[in-house]
PDBQT receptor file of N, H, CA, C and O in Angstrom, charges set to zero:
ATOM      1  N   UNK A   1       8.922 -30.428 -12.543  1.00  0.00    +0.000 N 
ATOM      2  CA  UNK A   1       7.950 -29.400 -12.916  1.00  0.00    +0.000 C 
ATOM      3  C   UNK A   1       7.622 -28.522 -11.707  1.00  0.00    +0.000 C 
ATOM      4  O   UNK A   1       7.582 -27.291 -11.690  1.00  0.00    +0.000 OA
ATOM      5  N   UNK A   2       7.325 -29.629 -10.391  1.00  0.00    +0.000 N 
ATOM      6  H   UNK A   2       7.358 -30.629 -10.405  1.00  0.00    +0.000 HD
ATOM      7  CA  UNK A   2       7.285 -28.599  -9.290  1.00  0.00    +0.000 C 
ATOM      8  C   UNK A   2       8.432 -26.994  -8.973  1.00  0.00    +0.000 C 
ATOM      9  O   UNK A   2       8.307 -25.799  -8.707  1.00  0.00    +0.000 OA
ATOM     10  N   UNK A   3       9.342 -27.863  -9.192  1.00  0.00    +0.000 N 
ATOM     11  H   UNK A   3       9.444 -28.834  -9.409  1.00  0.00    +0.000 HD
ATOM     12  CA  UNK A   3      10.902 -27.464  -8.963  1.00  0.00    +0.000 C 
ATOM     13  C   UNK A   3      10.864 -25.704  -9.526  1.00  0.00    +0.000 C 
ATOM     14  O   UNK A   3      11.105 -24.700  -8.856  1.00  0.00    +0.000 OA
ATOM     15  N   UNK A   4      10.463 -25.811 -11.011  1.00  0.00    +0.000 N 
ATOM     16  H   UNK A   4      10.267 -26.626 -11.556  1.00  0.00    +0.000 HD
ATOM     17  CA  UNK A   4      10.854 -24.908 -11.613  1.00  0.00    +0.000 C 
ATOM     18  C   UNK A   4       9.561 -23.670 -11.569  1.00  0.00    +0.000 C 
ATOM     19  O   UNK A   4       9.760 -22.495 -11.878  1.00  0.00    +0.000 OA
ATOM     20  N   UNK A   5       7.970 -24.336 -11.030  1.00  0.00    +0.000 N 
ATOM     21  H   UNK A   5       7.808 -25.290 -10.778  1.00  0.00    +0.000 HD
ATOM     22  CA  UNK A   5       7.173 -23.265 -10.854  1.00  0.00    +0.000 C 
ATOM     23  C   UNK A   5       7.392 -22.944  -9.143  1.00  0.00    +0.000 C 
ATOM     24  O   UNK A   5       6.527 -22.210  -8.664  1.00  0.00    +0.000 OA
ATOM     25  N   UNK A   6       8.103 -23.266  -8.518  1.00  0.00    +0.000 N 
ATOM     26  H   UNK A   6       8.806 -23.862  -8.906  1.00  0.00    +0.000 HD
ATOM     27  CA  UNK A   6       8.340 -23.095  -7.001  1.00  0.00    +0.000 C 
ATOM     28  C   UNK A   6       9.119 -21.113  -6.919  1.00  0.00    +0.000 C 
ATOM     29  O   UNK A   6       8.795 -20.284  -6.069  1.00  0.00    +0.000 OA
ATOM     30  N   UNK A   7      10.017 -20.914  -7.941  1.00  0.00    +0.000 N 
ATOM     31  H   UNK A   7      10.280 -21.588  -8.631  1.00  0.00    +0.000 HD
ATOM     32  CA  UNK A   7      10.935 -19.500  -7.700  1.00  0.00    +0.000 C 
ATOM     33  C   UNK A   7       9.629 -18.645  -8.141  1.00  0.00    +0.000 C 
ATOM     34  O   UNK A   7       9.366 -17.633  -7.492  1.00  0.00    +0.000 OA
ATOM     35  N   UNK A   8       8.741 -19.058  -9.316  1.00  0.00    +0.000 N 
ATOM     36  H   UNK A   8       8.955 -19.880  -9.843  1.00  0.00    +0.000 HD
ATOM     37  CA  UNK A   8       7.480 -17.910  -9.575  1.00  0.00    +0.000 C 
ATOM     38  C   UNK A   8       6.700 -17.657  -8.367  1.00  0.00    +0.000 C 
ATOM     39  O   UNK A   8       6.259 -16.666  -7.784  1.00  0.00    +0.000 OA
ATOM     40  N   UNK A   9       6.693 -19.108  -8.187  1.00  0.00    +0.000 N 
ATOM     41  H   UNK A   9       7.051 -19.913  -8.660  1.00  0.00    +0.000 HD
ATOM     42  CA  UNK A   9       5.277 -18.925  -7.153  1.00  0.00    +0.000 C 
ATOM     43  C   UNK A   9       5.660 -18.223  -5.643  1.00  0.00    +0.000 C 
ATOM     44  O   UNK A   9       4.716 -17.740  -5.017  1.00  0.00    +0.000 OA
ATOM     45  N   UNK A  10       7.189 -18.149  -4.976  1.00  0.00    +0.000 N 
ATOM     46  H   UNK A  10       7.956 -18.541  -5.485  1.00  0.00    +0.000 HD
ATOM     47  CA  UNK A  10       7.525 -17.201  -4.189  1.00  0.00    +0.000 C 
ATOM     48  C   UNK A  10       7.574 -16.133  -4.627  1.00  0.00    +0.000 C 
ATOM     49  O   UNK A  10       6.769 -15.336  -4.145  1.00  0.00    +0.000 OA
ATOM     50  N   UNK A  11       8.324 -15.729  -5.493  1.00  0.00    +0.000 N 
ATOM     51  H   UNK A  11       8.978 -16.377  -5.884  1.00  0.00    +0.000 HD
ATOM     52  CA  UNK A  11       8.122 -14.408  -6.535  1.00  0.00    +0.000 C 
ATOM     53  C   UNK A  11       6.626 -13.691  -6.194  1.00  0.00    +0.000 C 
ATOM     54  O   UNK A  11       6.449 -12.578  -5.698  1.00  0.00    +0.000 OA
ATOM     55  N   UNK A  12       5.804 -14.485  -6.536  1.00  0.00    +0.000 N 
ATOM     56  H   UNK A  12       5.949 -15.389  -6.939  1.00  0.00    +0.000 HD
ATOM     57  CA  UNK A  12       4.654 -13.962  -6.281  1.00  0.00    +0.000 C 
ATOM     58  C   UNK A  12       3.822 -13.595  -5.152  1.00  0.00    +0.000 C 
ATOM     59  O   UNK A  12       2.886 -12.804  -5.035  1.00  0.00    +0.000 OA
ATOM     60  N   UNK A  13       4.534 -14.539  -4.191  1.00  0.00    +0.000 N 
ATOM     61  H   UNK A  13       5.294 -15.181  -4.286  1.00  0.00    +0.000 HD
ATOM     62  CA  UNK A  13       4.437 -14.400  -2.619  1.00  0.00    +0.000 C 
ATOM     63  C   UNK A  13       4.946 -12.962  -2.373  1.00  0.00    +0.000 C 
ATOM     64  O   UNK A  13       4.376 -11.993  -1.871  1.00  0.00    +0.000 OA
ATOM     65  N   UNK A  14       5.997 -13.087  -2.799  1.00  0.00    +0.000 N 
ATOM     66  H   UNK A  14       6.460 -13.874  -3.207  1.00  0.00    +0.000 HD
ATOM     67  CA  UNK A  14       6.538 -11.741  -2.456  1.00  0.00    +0.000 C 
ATOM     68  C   UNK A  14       6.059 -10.266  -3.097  1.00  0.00    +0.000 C 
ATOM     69  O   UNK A  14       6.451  -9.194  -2.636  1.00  0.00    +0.000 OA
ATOM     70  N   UNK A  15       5.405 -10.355  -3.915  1.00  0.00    +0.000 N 
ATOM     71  H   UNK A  15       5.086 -11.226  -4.290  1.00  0.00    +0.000 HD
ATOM     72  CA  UNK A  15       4.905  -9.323  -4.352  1.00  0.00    +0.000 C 
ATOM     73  C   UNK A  15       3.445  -8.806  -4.269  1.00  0.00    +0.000 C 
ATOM     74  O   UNK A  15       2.888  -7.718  -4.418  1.00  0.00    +0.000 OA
ATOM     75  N   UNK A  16       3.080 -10.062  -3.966  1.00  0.00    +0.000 N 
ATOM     76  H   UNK A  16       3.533 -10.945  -3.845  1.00  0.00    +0.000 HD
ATOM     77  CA  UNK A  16       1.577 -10.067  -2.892  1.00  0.00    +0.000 C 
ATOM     78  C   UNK A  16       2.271  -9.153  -1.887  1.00  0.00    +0.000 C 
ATOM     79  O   UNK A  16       2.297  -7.932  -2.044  1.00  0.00    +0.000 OA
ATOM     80  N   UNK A  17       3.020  -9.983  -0.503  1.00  0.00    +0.000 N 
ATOM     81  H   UNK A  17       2.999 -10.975  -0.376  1.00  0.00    +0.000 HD
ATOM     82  CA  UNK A  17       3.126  -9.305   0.229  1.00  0.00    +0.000 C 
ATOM     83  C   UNK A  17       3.155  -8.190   0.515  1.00  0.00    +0.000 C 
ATOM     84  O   UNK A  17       2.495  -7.703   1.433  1.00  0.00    +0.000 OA
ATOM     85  N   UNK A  18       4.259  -7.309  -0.537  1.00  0.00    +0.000 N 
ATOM     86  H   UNK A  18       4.795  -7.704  -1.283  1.00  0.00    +0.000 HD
ATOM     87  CA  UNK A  18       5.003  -6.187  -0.893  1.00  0.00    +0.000 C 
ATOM     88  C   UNK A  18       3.550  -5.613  -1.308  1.00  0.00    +0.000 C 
ATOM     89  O   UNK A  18       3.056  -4.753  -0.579  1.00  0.00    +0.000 OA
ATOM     90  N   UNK A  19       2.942  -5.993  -2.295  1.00  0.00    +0.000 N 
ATOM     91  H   UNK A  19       3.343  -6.692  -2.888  1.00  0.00    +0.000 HD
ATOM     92  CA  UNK A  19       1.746  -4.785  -2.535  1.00  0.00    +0.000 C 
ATOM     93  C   UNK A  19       0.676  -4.884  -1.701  1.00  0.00    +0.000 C 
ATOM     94  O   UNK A  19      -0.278  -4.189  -2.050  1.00  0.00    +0.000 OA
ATOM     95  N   UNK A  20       0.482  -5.725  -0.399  1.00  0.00    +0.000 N 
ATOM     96  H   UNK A  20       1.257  -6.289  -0.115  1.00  0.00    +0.000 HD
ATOM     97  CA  UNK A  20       0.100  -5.747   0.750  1.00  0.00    +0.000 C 
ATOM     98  C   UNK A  20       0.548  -4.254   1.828  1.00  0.00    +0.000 C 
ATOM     99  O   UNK A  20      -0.119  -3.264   2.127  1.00  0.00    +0.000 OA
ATOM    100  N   UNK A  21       2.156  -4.723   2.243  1.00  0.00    +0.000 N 
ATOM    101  H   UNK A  21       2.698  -5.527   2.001  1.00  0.00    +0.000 HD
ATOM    102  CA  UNK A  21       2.557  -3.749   2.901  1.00  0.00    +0.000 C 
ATOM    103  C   UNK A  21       2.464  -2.135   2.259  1.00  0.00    +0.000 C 
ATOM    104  O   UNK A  21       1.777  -1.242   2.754  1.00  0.00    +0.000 OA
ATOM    105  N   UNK A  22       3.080  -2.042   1.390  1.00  0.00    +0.000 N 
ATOM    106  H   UNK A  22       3.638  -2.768   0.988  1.00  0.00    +0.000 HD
ATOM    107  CA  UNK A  22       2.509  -0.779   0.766  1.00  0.00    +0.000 C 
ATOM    108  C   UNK A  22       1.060  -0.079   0.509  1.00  0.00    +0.000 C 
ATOM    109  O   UNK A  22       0.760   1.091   0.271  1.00  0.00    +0.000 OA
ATOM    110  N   UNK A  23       0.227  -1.350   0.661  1.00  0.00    +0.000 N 
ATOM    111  H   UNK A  23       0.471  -2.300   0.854  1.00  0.00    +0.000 HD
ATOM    112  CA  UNK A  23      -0.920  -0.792   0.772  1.00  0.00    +0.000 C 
ATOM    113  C   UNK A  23      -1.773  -0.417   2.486  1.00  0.00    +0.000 C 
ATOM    114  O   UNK A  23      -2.686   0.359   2.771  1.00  0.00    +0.000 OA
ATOM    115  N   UNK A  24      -0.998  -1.325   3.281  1.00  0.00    +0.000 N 
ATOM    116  H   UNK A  24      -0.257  -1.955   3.049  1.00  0.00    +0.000 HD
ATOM    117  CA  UNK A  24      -0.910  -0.954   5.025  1.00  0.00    +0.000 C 
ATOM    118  C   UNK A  24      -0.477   0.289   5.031  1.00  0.00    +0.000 C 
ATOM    119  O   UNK A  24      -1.133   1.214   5.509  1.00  0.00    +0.000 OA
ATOM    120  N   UNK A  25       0.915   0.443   4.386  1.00  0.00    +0.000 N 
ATOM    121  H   UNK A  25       1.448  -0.309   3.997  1.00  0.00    +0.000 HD
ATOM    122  CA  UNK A  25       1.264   1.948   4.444  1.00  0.00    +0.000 C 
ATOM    123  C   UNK A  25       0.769   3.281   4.086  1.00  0.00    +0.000 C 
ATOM    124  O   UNK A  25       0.800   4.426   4.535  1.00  0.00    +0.000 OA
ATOM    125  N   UNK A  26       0.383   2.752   3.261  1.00  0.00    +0.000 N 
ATOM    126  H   UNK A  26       0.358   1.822   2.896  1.00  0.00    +0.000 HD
ATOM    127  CA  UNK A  26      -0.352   4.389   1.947  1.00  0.00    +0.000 C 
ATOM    128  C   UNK A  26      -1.366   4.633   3.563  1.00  0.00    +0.000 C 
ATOM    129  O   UNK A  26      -1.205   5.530   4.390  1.00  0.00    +0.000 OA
ATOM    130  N   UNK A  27      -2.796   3.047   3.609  1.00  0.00    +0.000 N 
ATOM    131  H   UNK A  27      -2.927   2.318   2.937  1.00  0.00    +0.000 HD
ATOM    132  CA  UNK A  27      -3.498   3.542   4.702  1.00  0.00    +0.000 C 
ATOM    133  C   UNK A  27      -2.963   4.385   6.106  1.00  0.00    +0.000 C 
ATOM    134  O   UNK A  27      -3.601   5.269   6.679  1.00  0.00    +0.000 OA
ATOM    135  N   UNK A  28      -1.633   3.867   6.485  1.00  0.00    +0.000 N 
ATOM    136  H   UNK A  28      -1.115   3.150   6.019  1.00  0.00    +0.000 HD
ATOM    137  CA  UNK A  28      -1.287   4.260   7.970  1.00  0.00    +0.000 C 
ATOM    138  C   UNK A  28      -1.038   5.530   7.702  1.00  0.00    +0.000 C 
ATOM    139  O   UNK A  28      -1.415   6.367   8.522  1.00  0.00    +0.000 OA
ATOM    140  N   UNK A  29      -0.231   6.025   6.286  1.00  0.00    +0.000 N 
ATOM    141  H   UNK A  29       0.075   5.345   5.619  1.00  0.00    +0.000 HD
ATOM    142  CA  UNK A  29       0.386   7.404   6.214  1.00  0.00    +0.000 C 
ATOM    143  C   UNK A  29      -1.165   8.240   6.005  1.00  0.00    +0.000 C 
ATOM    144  O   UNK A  29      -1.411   9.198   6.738  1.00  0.00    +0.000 OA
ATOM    145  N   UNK A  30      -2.048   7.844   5.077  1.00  0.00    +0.000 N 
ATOM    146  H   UNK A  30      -1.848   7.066   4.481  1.00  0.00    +0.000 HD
ATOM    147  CA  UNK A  30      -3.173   9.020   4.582  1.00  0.00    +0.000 C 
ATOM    148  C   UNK A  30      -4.104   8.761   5.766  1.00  0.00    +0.000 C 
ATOM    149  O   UNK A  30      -5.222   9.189   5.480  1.00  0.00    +0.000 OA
ATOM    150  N   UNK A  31      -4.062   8.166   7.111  1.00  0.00    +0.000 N 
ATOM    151  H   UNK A  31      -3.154   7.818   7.343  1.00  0.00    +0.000 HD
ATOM    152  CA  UNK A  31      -4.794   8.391   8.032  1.00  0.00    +0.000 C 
ATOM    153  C   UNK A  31      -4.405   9.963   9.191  1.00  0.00    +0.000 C 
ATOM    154  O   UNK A  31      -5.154  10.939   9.162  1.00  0.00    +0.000 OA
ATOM    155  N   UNK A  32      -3.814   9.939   9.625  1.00  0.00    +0.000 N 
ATOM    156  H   UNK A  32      -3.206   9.146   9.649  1.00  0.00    +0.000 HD
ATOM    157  CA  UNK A  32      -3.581  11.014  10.533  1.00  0.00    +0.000 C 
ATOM    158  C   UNK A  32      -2.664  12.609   9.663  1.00  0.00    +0.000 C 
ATOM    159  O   UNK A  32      -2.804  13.829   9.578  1.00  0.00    +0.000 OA
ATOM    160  N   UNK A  33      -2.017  11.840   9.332  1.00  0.00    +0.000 N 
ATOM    161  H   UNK A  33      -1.903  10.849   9.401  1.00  0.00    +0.000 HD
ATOM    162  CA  UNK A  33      -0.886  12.571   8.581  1.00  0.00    +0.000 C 
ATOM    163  C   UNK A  33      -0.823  12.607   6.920  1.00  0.00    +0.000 C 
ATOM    164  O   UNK A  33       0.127  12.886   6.188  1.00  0.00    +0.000 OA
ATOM    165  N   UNK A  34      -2.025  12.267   6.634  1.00  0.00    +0.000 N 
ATOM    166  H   UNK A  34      -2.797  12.040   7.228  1.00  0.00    +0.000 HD
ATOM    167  CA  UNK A  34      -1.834  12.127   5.611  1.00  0.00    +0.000 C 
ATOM    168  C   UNK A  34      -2.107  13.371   4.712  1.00  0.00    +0.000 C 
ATOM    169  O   UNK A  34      -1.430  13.605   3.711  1.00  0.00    +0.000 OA
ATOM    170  N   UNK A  35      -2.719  13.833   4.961  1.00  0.00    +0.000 N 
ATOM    171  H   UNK A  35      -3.269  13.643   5.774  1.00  0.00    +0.000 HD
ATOM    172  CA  UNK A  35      -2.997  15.539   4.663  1.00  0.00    +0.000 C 
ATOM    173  C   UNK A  35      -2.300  15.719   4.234  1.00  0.00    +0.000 C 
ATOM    174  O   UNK A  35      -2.261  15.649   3.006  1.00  0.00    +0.000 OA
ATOM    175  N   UNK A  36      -0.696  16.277   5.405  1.00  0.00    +0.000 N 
ATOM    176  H   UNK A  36      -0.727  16.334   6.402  1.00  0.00    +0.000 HD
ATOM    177  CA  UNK A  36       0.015  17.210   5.515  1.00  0.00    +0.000 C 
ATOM    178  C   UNK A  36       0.945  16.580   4.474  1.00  0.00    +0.000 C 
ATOM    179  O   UNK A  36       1.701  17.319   3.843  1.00  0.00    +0.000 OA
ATOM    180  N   UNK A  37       0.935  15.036   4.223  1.00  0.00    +0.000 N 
ATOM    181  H   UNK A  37       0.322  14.436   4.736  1.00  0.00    +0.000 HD
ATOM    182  CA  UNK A  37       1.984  14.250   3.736  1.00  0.00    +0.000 C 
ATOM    183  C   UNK A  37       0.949  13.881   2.450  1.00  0.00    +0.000 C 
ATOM    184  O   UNK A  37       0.392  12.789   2.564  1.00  0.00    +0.000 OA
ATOM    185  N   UNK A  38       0.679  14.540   1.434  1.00  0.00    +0.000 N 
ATOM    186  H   UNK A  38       1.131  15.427   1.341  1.00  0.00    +0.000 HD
ATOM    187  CA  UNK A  38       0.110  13.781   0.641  1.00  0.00    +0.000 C 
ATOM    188  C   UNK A  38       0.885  13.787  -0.737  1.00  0.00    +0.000 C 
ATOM    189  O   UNK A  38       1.414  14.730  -1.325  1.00  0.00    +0.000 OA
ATOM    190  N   UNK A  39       0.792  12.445  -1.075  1.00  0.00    +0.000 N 
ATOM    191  H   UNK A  39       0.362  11.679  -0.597  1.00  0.00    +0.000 HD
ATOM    192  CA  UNK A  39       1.960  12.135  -2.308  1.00  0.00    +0.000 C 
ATOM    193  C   UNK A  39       1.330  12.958  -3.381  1.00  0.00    +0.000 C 
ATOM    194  O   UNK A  39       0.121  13.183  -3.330  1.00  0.00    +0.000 OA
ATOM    195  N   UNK A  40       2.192  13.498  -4.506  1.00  0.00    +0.000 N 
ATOM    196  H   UNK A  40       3.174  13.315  -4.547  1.00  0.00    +0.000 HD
ATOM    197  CA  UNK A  40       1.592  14.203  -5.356  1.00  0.00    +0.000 C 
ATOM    198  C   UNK A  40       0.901  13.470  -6.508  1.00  0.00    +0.000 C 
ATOM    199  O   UNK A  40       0.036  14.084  -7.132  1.00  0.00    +0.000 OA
ATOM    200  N   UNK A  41       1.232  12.100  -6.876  1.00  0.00    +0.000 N 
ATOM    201  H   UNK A  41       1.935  11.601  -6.370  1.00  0.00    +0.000 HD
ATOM    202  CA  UNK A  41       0.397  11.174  -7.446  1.00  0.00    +0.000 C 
ATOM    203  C   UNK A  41      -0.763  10.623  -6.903  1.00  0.00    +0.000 C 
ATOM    204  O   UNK A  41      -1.150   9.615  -7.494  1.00  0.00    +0.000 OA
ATOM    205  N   UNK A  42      -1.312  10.922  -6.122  1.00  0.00    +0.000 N 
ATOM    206  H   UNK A  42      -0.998  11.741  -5.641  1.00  0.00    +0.000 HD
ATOM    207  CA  UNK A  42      -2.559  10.709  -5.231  1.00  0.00    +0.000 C 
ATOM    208  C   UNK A  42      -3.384  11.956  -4.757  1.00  0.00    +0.000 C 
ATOM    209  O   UNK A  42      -3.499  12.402  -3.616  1.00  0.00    +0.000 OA
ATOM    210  N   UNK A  43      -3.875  12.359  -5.819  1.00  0.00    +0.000 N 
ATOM    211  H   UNK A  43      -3.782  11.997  -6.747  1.00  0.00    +0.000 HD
ATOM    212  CA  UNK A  43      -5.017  13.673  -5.544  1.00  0.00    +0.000 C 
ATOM    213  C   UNK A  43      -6.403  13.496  -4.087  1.00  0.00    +0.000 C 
ATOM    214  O   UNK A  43      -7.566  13.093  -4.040  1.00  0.00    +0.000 OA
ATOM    215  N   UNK A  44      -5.595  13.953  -3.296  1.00  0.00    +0.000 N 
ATOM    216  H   UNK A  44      -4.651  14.280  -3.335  1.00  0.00    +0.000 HD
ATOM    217  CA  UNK A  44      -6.580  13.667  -1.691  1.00  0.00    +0.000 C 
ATOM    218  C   UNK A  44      -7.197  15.139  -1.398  1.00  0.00    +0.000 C 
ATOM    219  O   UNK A  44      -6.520  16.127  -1.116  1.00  0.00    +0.000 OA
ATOM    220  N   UNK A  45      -8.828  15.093  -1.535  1.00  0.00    +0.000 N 
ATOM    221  H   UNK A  45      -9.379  14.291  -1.764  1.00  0.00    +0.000 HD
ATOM    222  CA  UNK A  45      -9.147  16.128  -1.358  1.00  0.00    +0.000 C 
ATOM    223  C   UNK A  45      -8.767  16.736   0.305  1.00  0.00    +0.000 C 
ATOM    224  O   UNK A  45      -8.741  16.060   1.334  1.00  0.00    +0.000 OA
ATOM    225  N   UNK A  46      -8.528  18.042   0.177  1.00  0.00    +0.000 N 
ATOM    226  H   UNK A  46      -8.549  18.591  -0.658  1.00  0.00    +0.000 HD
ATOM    227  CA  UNK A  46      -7.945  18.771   1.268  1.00  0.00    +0.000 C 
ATOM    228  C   UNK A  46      -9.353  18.741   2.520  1.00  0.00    +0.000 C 
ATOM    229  O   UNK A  46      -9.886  19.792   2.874  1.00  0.00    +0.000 OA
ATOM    230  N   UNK A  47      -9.580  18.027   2.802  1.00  0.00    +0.000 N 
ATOM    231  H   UNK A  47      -9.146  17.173   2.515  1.00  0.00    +0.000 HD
ATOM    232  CA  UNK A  47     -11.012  18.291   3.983  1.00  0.00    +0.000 C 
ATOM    233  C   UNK A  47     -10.234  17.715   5.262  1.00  0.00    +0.000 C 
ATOM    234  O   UNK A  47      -9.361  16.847   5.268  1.00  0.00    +0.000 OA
ATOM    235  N   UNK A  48     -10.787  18.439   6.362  1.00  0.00    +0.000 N 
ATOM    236  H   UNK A  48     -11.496  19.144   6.357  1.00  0.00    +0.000 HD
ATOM    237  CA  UNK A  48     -10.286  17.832   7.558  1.00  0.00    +0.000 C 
ATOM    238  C   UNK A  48     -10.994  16.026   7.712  1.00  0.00    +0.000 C 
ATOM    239  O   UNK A  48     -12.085  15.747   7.215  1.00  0.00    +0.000 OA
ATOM    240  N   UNK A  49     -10.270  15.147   8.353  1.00  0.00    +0.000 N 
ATOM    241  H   UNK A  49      -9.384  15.374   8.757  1.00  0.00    +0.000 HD
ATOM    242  CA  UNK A  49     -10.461  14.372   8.755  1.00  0.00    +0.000 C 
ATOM    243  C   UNK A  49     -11.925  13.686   9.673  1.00  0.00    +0.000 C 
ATOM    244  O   UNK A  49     -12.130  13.728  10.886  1.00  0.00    +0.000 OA
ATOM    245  N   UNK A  50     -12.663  13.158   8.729  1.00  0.00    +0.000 N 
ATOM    246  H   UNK A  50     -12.496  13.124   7.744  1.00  0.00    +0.000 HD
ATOM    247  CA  UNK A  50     -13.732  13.376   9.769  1.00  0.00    +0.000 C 
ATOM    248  C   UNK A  50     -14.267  11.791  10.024  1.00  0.00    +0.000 C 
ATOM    249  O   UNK A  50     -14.653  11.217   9.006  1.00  0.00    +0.000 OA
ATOM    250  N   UNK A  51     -14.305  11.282  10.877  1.00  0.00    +0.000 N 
ATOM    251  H   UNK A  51     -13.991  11.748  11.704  1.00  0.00    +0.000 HD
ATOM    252  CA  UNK A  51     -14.145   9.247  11.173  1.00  0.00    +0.000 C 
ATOM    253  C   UNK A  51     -12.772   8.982  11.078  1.00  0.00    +0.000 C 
ATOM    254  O   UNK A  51     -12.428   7.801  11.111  1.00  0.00    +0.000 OA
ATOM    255  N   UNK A  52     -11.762  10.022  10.945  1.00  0.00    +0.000 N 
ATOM    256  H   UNK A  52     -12.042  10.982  10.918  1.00  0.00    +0.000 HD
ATOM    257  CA  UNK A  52     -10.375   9.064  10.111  1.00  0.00    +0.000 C 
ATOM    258  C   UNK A  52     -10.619   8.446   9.064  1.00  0.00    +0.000 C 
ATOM    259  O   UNK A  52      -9.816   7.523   8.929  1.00  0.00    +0.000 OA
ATOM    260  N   UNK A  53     -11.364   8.513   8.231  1.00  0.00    +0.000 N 
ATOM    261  H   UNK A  53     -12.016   9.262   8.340  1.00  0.00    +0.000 HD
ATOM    262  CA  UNK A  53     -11.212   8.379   6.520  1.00  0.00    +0.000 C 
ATOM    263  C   UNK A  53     -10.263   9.468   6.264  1.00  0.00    +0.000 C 
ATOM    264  O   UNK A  53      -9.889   9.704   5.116  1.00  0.00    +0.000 OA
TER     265      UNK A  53
């Protein structure tokens, strides 16, 4: 029983992770650069940067 919930439960590791890193990313990209780089599925109001929010 272990055996066979062991491939989900990495599975899931991994997609934790993965929607971890992607979510490090979105932050690292919409911090400095994110303005200039803003995905078109993510409506970021156009204001200058003010704290780095």
């Amino acid at each position: 029983m272990d055996t066979q919930c062991a491939p989900a439960r990495r599975r899931q590791m991994i997609v934790n992770w993965l929607g971890l890193a992607v979510l490090l990313g979105l932050g690292i990209v919409t911090g400095p650069a994110g303005v200039a780089l803003a995905p078109a599925d993510l409506p970021a109001p156009q204001v200058p940067a003010a704290g780095g929010r």
